[in-house]
N, C-alpha and C positions, 0 to 999 in steps of 0.2 A: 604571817608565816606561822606556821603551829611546833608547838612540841613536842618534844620524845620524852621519857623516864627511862634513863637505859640501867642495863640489869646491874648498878653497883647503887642502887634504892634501898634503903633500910627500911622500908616500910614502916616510917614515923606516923608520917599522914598528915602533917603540917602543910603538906602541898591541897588537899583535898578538899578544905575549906574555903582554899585564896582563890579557886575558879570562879570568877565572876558567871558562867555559860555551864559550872558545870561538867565539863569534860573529864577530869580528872575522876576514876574509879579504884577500888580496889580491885586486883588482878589476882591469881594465885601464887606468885614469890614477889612482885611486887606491884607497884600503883601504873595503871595505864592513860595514856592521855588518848581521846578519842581525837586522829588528826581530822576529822570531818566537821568538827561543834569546834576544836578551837581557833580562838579568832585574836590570840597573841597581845590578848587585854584590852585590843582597842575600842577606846571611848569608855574605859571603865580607868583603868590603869596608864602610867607614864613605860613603864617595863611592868613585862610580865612578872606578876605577881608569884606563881609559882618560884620562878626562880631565884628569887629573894628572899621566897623564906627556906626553899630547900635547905639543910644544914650540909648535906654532902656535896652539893651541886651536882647532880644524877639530871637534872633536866638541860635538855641541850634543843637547838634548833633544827628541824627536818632538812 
């Protein structure tokens, strides 16, 4: 199941690295996850990786 970055993002950018697949972009106010490339860590990660390192928890489940 993929994610969202809903709009309370601080645009750190700690999430943008942890994408195994890559989905994770810079947006224009803040970071987007493409829900079509993600694949919710699996066979890379135990939990999505974004989500754990977000500091604000801005990432939530579609």
């Amino acid at each position: 199941m993929p994610y969202r970055i809903t709009d309370s993002c601080t645009y750190c950018g700690a999430c943008e690295h942890e994408c195994p697949v890559s989905a994770i972009t810079p947006g224009e106010e803040c970071y987007d996850i493409d829900e079509t490339i993600c694949i919710d860590c699996f066979g890379f990660h135990e939990e999505a990786a974004c989500v754990l390192v977000c500091p604000v928890d801005c990432i939530i489940k579609c």
